[in-house]
N, C-alpha and C positions, 0 to 999 in steps of 0.2 A: 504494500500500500504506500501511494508516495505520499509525503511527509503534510501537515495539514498547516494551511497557513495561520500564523500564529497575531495574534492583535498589532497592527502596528503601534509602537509606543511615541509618543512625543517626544521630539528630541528637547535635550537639557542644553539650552542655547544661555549662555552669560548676556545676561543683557541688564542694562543701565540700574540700579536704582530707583530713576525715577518714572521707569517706562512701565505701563501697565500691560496686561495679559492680554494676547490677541487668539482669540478661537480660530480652531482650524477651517477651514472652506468648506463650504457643504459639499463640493465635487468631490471632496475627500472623502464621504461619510462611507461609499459603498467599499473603499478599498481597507477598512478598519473593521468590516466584515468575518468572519469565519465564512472560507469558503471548502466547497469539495465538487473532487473532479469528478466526471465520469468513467474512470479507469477502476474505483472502487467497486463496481458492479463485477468484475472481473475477479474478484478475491471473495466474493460471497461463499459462506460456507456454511454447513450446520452444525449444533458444537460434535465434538469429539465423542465417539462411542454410538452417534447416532444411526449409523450405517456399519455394514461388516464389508469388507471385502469378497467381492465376488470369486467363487472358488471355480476354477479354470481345469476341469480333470483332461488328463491325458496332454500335457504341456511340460512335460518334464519334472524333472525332484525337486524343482525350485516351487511350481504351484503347492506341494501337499499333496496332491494325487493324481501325481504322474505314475507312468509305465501300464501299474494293470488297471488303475483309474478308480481303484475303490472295489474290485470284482472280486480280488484276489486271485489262485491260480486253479488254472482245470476245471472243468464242470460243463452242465448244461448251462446253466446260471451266467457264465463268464460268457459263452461263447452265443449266446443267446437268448431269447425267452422262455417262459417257460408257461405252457395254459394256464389256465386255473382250475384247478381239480384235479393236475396233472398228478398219477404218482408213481411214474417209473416205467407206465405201460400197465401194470396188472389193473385189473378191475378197481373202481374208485369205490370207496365206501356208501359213496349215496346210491348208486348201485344196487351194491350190495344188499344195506342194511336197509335204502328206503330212505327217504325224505321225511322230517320232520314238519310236525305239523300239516293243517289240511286248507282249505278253500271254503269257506262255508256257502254253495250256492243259495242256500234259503234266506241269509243275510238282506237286510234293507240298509239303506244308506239314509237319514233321514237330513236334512238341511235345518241348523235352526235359526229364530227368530228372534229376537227380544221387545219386550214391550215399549223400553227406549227407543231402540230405533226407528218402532213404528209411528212413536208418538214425533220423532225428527223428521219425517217423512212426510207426518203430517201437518210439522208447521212449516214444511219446505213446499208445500203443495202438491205432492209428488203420487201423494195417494187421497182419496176423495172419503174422508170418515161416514159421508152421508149415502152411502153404497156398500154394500157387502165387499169385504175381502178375502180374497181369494185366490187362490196360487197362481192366478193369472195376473192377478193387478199384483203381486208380489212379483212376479218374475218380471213384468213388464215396467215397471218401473224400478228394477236393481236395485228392490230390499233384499231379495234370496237370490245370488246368483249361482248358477249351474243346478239347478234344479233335480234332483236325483230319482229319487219316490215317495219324496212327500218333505214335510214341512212342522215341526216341532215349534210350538208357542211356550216360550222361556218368561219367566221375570225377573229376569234381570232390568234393576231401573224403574220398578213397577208404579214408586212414587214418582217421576215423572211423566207416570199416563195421565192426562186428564181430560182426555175427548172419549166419550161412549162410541163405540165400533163394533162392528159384528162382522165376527170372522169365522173363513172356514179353512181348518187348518188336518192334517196327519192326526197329530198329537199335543197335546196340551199337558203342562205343568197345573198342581192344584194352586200352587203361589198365583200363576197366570188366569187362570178360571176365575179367582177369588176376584182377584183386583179388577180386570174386567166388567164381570158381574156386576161389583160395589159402585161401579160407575155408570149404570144401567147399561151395558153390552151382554152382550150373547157371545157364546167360543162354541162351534159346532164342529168335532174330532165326527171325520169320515174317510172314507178306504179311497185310496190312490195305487195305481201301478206305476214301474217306469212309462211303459207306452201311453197309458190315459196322461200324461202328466207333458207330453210330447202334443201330444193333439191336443190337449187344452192349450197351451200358451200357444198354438199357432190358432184358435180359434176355430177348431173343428171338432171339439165335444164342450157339454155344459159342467163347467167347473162344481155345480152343486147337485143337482139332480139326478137319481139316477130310479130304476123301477123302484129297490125298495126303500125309500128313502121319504120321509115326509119335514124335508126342512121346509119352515117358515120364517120368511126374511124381511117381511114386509110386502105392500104391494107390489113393489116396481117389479121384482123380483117375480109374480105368479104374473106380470103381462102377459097375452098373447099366447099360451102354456095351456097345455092339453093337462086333464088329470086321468092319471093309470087308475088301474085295477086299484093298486097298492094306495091309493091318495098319493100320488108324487107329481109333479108339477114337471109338464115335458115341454120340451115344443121340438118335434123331429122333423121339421121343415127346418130348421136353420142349422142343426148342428149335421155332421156325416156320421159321427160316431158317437157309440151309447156306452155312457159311465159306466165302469162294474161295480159290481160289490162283492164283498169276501166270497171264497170257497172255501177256506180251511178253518178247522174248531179254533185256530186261534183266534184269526183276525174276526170272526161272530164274534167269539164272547169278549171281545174287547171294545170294538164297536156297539155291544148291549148294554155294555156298563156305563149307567147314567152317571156314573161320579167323574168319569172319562169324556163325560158329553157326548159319548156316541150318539151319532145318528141312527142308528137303530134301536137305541131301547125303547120305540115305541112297541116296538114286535115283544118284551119281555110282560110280561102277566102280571096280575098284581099278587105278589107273596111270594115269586119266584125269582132268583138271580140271576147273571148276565151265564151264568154256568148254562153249558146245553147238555149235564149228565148229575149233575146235583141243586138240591132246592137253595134256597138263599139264607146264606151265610148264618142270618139271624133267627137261626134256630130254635125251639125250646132247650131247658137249659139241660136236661137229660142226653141230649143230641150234640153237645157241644163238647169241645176237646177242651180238659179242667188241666188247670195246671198246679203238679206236684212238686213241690222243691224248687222249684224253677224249672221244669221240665214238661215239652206237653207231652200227654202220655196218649197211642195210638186207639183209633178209635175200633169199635169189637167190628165184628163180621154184620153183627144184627145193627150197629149202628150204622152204618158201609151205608148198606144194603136199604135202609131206613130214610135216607136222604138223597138215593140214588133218585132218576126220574125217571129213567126207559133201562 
């Protein structure tokens, strides 16, 4: 760095007695300045320890890892790659012994939701609270993106809901249901597949509708809508393709269970539970599993058999 120029001083001039003090020139002022050159740009650095030195293999004994470069000597390894799972040629172990772990095809992927963000959404304009929501106006307006098979309602945030909304979602949290509710909404848990979930957001099935289903949403919502066998509200002029509903004992009795908001527990009886092979939970107390020590204890063959229904 060349050297920085230093204050010019006032010279110590002998002068008279009776002379007074004369100030420098103002043209003077810029050259009493601290000045610097542009050549310091040149010498910029970072401090010390903040970078390593680049290691250079195969550049001779002067880099650190010259000659065999770090391989060491002979092998496959040295003189090559080696697969992955390679081991010599003989049969590999996963082979052999089989892969660990499996695939669950019956698995669902569900997307979820929070009652914050819907309520952001909603002071963003983004979603219309005075309409049913629905995995369509959720995907369409990129509160849920990538949409898998279906739609889980979280409460996360639940104290910043404060618009009544009615939604049709997969799955609902009780935290979610609660708060909702407390704010006069409605949370309606109904069955979705990959495919129907596909044709709803392109607007070629009805996101809420389907044969056995009797949601009510309000007016807007039965315009124009034929009513089925079942009381479900259609209109099969406008849509190509028709909603389903569960086939399997699970997704029934989940979809029955009023504490789920299923959309089906219209179809459950009165005295009987979302179960499609035993009666409802709230037994007499002779029927119910008593707990001993901390332990429930199994229920008899005649008790089984007492609560079964078919």
């Amino acid at each position: 760095m060349p050297p920085r120029l230093q204050l010019l001083k006032r010279a110590q001039v002998a002068l008279p007695a009776a002379s007074t003090y004369q100030p420098i020139a103002p043209f003077l002022y810029p050259c009493l300045q601290q000045q610097r050159f542009a050549s310091i740009l040149n010498s910029i650095s970072d401090t010390p320890g903040a970078y390593n030195k680049r290691i250079r293999r195969g550049r001779g004994p002067s880099s650190g890892k010259g000659k065999t470069s770090g391989r060491g000597h002979k092998g496959q390894k040295q003189h090559g790659k080696v697969p992955v799972g390679f081991q010599g040629g003989q049969t590999p172990n996963w082979i052999v012994h089989g892969k660990k772990g499996f695939t669950n095809k019956f698995s669902t992927e569900i997307n979820p939701v929070n009652l914050d963000t819907i309520q952001l959404w909603i002071n963003k304009g983004r979603i219309d609270p005075s309409k049913p929501i629905t995995i369509k106006e959720l995907s369409k307006s990129k509160c849920v993106k990538g949409i898998k098979d279906g739609v889980k309602l979280l409460a996360r945030g639940k104290t910043e809901l404060t618009t009544p909304i009615d939604i049709v979602v997969s799955r609902a949290s009780e935290e979610a249901i609660a708060q909702v509710e407390k704010l006069g909404g409605t949370v309606t848990s109904r069955y979705y597949t990959n495919f129907a979930v596909k044709k709803i957001v392109r607007g070629e099935m009805d996101p809420i509708h389907s044969l056995q289903s009797r949601i009510n949403l309000g007016p807007e919502a039965q315009t124009g809508a034929e009513t089925s066998t079942a009381g479900t509200r259609l209109d099969r002029s406008k849509y190509k393709y028709r909603l389903p509903d569960p086939t399997s004992r699970k997704n029934f009795e989940y979809y029955r269970d009023f504490t789920k908001r299923g959309y089906l527990s219209h179809t459950v009886a009165e005295g009987q539970g979302p179960s499609l092979f035993f009666r409802n939970p709230a037994a007499p107390p002779t029927e119910r599993r008593k707990k001993v020590a901390g332990r429930a204890t199994k229920l008899t063959k005649q008790q089984q058999e007492a609560t079964r229904l078919w």
